[in-house]
N, C-alpha and C positions, 0 to 999 in steps of 0.2 A: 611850406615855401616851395614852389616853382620855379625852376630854369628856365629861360626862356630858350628855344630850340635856334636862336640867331650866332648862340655865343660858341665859341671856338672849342672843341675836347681839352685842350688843356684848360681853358675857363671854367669849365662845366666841374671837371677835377678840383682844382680849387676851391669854386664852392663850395663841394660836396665835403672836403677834406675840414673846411671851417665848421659844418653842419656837423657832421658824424662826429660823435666821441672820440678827442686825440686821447691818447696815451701820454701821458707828460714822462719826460727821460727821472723824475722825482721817485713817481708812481713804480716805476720797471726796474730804477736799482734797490727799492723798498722791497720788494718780490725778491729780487739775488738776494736781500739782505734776511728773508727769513729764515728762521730754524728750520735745518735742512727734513725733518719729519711735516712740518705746518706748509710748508711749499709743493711736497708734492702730495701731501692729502687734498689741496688746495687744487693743483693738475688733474691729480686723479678724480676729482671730484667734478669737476667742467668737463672731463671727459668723456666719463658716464654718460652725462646730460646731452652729449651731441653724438656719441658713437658706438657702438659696438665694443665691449672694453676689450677682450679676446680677439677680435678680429682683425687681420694685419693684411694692409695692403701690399700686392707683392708684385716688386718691378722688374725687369731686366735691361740694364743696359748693352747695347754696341756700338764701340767705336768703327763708324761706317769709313772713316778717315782718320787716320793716324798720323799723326808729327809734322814738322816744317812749318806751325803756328810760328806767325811775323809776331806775336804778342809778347810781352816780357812777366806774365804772370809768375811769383818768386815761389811758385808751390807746383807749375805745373815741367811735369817732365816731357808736355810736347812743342813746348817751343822751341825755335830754331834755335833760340842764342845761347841755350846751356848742352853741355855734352854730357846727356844722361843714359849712352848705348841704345837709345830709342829710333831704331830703323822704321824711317815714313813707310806710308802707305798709300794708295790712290785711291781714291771714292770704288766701295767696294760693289760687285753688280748686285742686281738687284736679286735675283734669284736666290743668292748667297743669304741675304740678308732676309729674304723669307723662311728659307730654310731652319735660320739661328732663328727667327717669331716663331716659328713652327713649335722646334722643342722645347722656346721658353715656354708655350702657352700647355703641353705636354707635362712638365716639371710645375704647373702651377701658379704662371706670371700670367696677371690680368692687363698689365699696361709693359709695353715696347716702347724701349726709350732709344732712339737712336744720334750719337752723338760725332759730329764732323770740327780737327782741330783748323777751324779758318776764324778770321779774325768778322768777315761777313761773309755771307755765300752770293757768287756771282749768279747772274740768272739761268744762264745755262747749267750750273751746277741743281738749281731747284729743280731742272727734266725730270732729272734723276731721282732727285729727292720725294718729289710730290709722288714718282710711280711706286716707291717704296712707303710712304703713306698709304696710299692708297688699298697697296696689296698686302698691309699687315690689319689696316682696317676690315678689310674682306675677312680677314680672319675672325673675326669678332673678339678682338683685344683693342684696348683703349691706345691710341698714339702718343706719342711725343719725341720732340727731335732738339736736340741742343745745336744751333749755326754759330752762334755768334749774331752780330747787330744785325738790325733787318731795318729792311725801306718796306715803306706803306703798302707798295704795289708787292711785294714779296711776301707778304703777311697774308695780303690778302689771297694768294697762288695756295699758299698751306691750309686755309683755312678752306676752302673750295674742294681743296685734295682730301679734306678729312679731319684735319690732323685735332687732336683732341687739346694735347698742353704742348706750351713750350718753356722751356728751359733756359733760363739765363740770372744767374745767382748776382746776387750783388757782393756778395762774398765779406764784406766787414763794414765797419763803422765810414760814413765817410768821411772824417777826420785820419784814419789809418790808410785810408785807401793805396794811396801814391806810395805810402812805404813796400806795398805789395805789386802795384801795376801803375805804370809809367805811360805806356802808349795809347792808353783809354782812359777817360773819366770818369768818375762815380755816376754826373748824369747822363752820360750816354749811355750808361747800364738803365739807369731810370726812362731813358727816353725809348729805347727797345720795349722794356715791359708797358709801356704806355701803346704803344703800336700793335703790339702784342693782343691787349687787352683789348684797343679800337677796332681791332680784325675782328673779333667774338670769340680768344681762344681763351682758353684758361692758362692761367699764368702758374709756373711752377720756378719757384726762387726761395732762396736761401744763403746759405754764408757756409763759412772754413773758420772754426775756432782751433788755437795752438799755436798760431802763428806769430806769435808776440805780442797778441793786441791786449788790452787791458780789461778789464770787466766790463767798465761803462760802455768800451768802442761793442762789444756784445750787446750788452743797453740797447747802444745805439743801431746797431744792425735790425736787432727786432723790432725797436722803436719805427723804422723805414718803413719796415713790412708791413707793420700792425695798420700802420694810417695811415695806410695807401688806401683808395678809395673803396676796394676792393681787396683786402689780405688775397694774397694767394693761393690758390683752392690747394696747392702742394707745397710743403716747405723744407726742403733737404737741410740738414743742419750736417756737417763733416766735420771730421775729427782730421785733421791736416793728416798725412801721408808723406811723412817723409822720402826724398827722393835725393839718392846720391846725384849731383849734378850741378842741382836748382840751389839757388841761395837760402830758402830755408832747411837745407840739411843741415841739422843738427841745434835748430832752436829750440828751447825749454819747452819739453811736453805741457800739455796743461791736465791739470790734475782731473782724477776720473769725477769726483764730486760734480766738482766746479761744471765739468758737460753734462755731468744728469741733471743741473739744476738750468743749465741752457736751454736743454730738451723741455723741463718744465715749466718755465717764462714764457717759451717758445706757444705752449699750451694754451696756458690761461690769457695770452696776448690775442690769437689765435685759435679759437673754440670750433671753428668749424674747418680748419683746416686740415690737412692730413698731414703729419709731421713725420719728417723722413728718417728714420737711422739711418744715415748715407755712410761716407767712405771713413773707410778707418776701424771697422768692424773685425776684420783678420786680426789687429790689435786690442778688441777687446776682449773680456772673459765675458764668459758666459753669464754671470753674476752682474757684470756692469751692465751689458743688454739688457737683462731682465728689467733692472733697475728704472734702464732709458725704456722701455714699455710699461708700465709704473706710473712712468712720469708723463707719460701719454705721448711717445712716437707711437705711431698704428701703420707705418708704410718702410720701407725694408726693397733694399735693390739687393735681386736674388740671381745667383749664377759667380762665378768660379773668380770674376775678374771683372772694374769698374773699370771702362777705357783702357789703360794700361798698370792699371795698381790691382792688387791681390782683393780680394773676398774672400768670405770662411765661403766652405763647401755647401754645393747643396746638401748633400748628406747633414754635415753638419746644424745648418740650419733646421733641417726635415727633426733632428732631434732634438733639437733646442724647442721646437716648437711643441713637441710632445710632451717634453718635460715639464712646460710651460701650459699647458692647456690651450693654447693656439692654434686658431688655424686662418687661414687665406681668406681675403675680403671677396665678396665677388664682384662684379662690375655693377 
């Protein structure tokens, strides 16, 4: 079956979304629901089959801008409206932010993530932005840069400059959504990755589990992912971060199982994509890690500090990975 090339990118989506194999929400809490051993030989076994099982992609993030986010995210400690001791900061220069590509790529990081807390980025702020794509791409490490929502002509500026992925998570089910973020909708997180994706960039999205969401609204977060016309070639999955401040300070952990069997849904949904062990990591053990590489995370954001929340050490990691038989993806 053929499109015909008159109909609109959101049409052409549609089609495709009808064509392509859904994932039914039946299908994905039947997956949560198996014996914790049969689910991830099941990950692990799809894993095999598309990647490197030892080999771990290895990111670094920079908050290039710090705090004074207009946004009301209940997990994030840089928005304006909670008082979490987080002192702004101004779009940082550019030399600066080579310098930090410089020693990620020195310690090991094949992709530079650079993250700014704005709610969208104004065009003059892309100056800045596209020259720091640009001169981390020089370096021959892979790009990406978290803004916030983007217009068509803005997508296309990054995409011109280099920039490899972009970053923008949907963060939960969208029935939970509004209990966590007020000032934005669920499809306007959908309608960026659509822009995103119409520019030629690769899409890197995912979600925050612990936040009080339920199993299914998990379901349903990977469910998003999975039948989007295109999963997303990166998938960060985050273990919340609590943050004295924010309104989820002090909601019920979610138990360690329950996220390695996240990490392995995330998998078998998902066979080609690179799944992230993202934030929240300083809080795991070594033992849960292993687990969540197991279960088939293969990508890991490396360096001291995620935006403004902790990370285990590189040291740290450098040993885990020994112990582990691991080592660094290359590009």
């Amino acid at each position: 079956m053929s499109i015909s090339p008159d109909v609109s990118s959101q049409q052409k989506r549609a089609v495709v979304r009808i064509m392509k194999k859904q994932w039914s929400l039946d299908k994905i809490q039947a997956l949560f629901d198996l014996p914790f051993n049969d689910l991830l030989f099941k990950a692990q076994t799809i894993h095999r089959e598309n990647f490197d099982p030892n080999a771990v992609q290895i990111s670094t993030l920079l908050s290039i801008k710090t705090g004074a986010c207009p946004e009301d995210c209940s997990y994030c400690p840089q928005s304006v409206r909670y008082d979490t001791g987080l002192e702004k900061e101004a779009l940082m220069e550019i030399q600066a932010v080579v310098d930090a590509a410089k020693a990620a790529k020195e310690n090991g990081a094949s992709r530079f993530c650079m993250g700014a807390a704005w709610r969208s980025p104004k065009d003059r702020d892309l100056d800045k932005v596209t020259r720091m794509v640009e001169e981390v791409k020089a370096l021959g490490m892979e790009t990406c840069v978290t803004l916030g929502m983007l217009e068509e002509s803005q997508a296309k500026r990054l995409k011109d400059a280099g920039l490899d992925y972009y970053n923008h998570n949907i963060d939960t089910s969208e029935e939970y959504y509004s209990e966590v973020i007020t000032t934005r909708s669920f499809q306007d997180r959908l309608d960026t990755l659509d822009t995103v994706r119409d520019a030629g960039i690769n899409v890197c999205s995912g979600g925050i589990v612990g936040m009080g969401e339920e199993i299914v609204d998990r379901a349903k977060m990977l469910q998003t992912l999975a039948n989007m016309e295109h999963p997303p070639e990166s998938v960060p999955i985050n273990q919340l971060v609590q943050v004295e401040g924010t309104p989820l300070d002090g909601v019920e952990s979610i138990d360690s199982l329950e996220f390695i069997k996240t990490i392995a849904v995330a998998r078998i949904l998902m066979p080609k994509s690179q799944v992230r062990l993202s934030a929240g990591r300083s809080e795991m053990s070594d033992e849960m890690q292993a687990m969540c590489f197991f279960a088939g995370a293969n990508s890991i954001f490396y360096g001291d500090q995620l935006l403004t929340t902790e990370n285990p050490s590189e040291s740290a990691d450098h040993q885990l990975f020994k112990r582990l038989g691991l080592h660094p993806a290359t590009v």
